[in-house]
C-alpha positions in Angstrom: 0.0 0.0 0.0 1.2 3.1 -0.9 0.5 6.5 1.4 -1.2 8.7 -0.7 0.2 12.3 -1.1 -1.9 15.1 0.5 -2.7 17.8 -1.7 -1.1 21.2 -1.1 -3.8 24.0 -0.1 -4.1 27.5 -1.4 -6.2 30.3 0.5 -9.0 29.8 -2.7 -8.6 26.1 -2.0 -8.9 25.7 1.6 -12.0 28.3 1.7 -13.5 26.1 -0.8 -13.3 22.7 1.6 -14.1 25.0 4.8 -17.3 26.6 3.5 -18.6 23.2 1.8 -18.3 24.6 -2.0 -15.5 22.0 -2.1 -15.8 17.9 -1.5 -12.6 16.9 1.1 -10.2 14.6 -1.0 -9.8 12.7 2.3 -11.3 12.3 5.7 -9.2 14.9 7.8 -9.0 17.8 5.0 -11.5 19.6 6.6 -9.7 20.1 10.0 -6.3 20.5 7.9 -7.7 23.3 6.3 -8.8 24.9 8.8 -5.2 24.3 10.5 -3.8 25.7 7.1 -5.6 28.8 7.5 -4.5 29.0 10.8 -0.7 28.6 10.7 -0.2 31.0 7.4 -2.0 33.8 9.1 -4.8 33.7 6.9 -7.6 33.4 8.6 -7.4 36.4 11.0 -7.9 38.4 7.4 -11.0 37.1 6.4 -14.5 37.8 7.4 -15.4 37.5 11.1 -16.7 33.7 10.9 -13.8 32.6 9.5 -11.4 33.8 13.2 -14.9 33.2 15.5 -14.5 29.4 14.1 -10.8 29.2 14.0 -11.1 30.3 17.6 -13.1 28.1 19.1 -11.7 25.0 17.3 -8.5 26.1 19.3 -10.1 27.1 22.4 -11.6 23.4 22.2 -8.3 21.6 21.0 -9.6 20.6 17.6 -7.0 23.0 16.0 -3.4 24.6 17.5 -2.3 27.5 17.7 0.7 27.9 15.2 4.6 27.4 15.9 6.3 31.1 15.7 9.4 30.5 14.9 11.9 32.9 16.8 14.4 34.5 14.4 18.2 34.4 14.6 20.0 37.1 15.0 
């Protein structure tokens, strides 16, 4: 059995799956989505439900917070 590759996700892409316009490819896409949104920063740009959801699926676990990275120097 080969492990199939997980497709990359583009803001367009991963508002597609989150909303519903857009069919997961696989099981856990939804949540990685969401997760995608929330570690580039993009979700705290979009409209209001987009940070009200991303905040309560970290306030609840579902999702993390994501991993700043402190810069050398």
């Amino acid at each position: 059995m080969t492990k199939q590759k997980k497709p990359k996700f583009t803001l367009l892409r991963a508002c597609m799956i989150v909303e519903g316009e857009e069919e997961p490819s696989y099981p856990e896409e939804y949540l990685d989505a969401w997760q995608w949104l929330i570690d580039s920063g993009q979700v705290w740009k979009l409209q209001g439900w987009y940070g009200r959801t991303a905040a309560m699926l970290i306030s609840d676990g579902t999702c993390t917070t994501p991993i700043i990275k402190e810069q050398e120097g």
